[in-house]
MDAnalysis code that builds the backbone (N, CA, C; Angstrom):
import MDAnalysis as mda
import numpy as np

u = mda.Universe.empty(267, n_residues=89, atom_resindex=np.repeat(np.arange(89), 3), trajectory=True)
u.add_TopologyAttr("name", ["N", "CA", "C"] * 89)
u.add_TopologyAttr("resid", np.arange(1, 90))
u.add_TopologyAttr("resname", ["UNK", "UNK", "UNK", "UNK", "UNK", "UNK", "UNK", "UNK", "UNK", "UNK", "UNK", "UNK", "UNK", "UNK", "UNK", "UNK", "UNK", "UNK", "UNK", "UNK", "UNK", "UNK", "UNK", "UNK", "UNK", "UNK", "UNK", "UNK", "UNK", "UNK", "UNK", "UNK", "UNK", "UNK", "UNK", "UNK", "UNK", "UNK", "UNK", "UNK", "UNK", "UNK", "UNK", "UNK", "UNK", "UNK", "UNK", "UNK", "UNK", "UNK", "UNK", "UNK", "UNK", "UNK", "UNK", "UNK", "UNK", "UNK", "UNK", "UNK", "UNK", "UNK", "UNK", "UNK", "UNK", "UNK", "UNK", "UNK", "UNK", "UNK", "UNK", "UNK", "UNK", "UNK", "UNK", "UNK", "UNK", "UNK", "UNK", "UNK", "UNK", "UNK", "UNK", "UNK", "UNK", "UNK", "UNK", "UNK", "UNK"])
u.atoms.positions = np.array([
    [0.846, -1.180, 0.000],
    [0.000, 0.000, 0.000],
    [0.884, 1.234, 0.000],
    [0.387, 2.211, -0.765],
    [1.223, 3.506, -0.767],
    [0.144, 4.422, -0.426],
    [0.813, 5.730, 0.389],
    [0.540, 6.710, 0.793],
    [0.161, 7.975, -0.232],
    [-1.228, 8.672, -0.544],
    [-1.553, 9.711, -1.337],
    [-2.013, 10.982, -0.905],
    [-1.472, 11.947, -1.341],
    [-1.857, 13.152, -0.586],
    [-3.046, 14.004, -1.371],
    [-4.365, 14.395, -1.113],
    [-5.298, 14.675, -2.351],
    [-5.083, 16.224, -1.353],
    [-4.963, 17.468, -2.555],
    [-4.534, 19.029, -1.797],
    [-5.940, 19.198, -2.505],
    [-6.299, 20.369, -1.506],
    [-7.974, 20.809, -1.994],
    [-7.661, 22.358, -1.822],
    [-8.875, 22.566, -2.413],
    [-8.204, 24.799, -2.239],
    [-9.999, 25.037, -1.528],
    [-10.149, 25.061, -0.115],
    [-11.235, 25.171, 0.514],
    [-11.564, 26.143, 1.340],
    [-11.056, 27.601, 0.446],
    [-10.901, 28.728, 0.837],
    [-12.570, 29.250, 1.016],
    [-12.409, 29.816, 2.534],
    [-14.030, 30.535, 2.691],
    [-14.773, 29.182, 3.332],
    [-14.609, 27.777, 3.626],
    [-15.211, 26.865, 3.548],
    [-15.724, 27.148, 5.062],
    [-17.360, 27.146, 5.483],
    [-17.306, 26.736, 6.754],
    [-16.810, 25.792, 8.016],
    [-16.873, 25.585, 8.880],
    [-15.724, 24.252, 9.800],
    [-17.014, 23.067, 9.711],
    [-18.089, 23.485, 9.418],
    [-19.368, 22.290, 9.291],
    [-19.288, 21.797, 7.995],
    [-19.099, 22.664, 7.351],
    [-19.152, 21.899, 5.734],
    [-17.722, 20.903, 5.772],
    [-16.276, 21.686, 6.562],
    [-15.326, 20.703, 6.443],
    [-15.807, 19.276, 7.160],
    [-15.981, 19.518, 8.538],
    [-16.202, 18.297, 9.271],
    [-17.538, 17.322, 7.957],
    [-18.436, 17.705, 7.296],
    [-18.995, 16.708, 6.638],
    [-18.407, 16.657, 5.662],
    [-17.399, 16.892, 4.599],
    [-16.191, 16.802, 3.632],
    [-15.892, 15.674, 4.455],
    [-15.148, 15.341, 5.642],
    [-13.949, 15.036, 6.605],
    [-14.743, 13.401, 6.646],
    [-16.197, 13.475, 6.842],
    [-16.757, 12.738, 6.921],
    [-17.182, 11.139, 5.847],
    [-17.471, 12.405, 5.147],
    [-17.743, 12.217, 3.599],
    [-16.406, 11.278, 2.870],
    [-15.757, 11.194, 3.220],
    [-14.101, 10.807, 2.878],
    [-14.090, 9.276, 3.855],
    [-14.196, 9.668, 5.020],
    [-14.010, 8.604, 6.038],
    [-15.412, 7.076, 5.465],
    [-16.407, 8.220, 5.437],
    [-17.828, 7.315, 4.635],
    [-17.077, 6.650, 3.720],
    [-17.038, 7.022, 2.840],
    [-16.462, 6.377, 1.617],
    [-15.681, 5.716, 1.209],
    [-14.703, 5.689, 2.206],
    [-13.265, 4.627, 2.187],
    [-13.769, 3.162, 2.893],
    [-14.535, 3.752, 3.640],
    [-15.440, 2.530, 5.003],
    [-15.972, 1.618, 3.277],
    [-16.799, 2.191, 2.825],
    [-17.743, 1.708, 1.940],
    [-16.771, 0.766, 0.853],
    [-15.742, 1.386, 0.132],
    [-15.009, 1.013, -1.104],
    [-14.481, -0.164, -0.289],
    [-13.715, -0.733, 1.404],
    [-13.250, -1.675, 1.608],
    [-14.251, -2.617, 1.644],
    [-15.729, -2.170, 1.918],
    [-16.639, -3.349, 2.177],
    [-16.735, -3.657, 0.419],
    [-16.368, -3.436, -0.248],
    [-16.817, -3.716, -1.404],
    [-15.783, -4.560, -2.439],
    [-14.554, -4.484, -1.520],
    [-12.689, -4.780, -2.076],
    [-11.455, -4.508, -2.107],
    [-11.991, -2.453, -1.788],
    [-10.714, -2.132, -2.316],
    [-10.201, -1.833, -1.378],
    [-8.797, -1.592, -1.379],
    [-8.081, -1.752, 0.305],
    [-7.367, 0.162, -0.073],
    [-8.243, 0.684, 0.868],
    [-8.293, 2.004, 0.609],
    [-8.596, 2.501, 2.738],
    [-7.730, 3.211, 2.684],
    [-7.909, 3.904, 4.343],
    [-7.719, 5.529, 4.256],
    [-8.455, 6.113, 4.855],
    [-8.447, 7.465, 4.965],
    [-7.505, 7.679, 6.247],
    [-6.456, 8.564, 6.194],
    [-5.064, 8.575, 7.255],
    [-5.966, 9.685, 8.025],
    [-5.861, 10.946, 7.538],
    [-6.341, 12.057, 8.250],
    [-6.429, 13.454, 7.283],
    [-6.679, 14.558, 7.720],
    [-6.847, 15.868, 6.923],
    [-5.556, 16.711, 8.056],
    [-5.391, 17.972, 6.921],
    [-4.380, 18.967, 7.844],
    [-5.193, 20.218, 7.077],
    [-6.009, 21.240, 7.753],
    [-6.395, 22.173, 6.945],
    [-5.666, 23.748, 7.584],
    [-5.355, 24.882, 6.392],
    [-5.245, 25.860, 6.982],
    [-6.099, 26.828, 6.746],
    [-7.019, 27.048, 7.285],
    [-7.441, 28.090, 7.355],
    [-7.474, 29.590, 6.618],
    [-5.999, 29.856, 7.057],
    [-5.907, 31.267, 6.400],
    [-5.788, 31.879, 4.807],
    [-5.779, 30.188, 4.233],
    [-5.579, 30.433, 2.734],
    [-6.369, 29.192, 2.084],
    [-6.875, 28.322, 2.792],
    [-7.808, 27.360, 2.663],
    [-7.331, 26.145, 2.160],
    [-5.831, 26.529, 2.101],
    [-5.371, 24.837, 1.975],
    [-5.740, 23.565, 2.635],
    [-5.830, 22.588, 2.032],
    [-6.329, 21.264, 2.893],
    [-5.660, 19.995, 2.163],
    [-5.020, 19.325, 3.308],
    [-4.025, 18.036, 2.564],
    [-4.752, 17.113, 3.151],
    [-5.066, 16.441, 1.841],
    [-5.750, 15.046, 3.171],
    [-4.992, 13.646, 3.044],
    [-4.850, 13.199, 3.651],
    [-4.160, 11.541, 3.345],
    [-4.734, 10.342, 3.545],
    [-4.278, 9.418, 2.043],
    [-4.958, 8.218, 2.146],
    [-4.191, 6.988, 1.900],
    [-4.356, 5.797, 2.502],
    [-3.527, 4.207, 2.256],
    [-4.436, 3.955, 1.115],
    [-3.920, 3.443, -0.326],
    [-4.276, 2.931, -1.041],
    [-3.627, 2.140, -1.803],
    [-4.389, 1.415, -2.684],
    [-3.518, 0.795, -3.980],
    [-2.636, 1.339, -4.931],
    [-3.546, 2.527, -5.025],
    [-2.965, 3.339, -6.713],
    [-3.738, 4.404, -6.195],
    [-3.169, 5.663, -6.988],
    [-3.901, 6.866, -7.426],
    [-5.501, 6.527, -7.940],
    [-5.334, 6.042, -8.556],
    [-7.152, 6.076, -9.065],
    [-8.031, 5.241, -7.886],
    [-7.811, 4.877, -7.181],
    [-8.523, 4.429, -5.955],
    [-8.703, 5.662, -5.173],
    [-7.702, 6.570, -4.891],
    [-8.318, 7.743, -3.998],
    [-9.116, 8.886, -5.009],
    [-8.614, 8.744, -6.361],
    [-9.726, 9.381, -6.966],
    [-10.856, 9.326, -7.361],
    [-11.001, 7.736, -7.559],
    [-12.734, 7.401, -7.190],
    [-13.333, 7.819, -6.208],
    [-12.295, 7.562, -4.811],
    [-13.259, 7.787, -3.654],
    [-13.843, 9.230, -3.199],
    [-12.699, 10.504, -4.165],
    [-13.184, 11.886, -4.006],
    [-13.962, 11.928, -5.352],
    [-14.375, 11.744, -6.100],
    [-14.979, 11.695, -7.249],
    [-16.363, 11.050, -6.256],
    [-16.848, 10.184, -6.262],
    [-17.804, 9.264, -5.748],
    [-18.432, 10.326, -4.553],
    [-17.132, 10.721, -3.645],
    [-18.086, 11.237, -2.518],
    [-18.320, 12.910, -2.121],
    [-17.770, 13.144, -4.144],
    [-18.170, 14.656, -4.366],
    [-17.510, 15.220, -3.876],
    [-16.228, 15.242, -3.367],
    [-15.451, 16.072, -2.489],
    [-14.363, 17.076, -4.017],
    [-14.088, 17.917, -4.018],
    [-13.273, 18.932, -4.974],
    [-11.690, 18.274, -4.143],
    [-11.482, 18.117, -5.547],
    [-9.611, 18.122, -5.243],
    [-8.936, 19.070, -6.165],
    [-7.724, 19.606, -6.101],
    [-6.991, 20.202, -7.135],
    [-5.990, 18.989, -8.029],
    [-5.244, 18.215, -6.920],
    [-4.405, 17.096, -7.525],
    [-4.237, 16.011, -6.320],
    [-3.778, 15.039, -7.029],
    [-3.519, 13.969, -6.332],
    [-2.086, 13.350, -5.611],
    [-1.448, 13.012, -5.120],
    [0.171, 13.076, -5.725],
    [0.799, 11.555, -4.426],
    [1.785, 10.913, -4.399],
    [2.161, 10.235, -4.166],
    [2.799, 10.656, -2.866],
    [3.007, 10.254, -2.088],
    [3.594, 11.099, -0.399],
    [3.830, 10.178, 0.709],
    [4.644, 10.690, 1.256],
    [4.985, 9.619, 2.575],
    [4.578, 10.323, 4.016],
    [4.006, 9.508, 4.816],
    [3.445, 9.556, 5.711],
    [4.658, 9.650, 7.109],
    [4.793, 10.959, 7.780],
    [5.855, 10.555, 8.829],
    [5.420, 11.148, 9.936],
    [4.408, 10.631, 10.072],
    [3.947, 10.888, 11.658],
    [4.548, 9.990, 12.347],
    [5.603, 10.263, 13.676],
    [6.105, 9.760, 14.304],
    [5.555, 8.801, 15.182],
    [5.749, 6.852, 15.106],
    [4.840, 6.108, 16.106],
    [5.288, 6.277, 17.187],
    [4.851, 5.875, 18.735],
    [5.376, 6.242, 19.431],
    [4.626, 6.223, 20.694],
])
């Protein structure tokens, strides 16, 4: 499994509309494994002041996390390949 970073431009976005985005993502990854695909939603990092938002996902391939923002209507700008280094611990 490789690590994907989907960047969104969610400038102006309310914190309710994010949390159901946030949701909407988590829904949908739940759904695509009951169905096969081995797809995990890691987490979101949003800023605020310019509306950047990185979100991260365990998947197969690129087109697995783009179904799952495609499918659950969420806006992306790009998709891109990324490593995950949150320290375990």
């Amino acid at each position: 499994m490789s690590v994907f970073m989907v960047e969104r431009d969610l400038k102006g976005i309310a914190m309710e509309d994010l949390a159901g985005a946030q949701k909407a993502a988590i829904g949908k990854a739940g759904e695509m494994r009951q169905g096969g695909s081995d797809i995990r939603y890691i987490r979101t990092t949003f800023a605020p002041e310019d509306g950047r938002c990185m979100c991260l996902f365990e998947a197969e391939s690129d087109s697995d996390v783009r179904r799952l923002n495609d499918e659950a209507g969420l806006p992306y700008s790009r998709i891109v390949p990324a490593m995950d280094l949150t320290p375990q611990g």
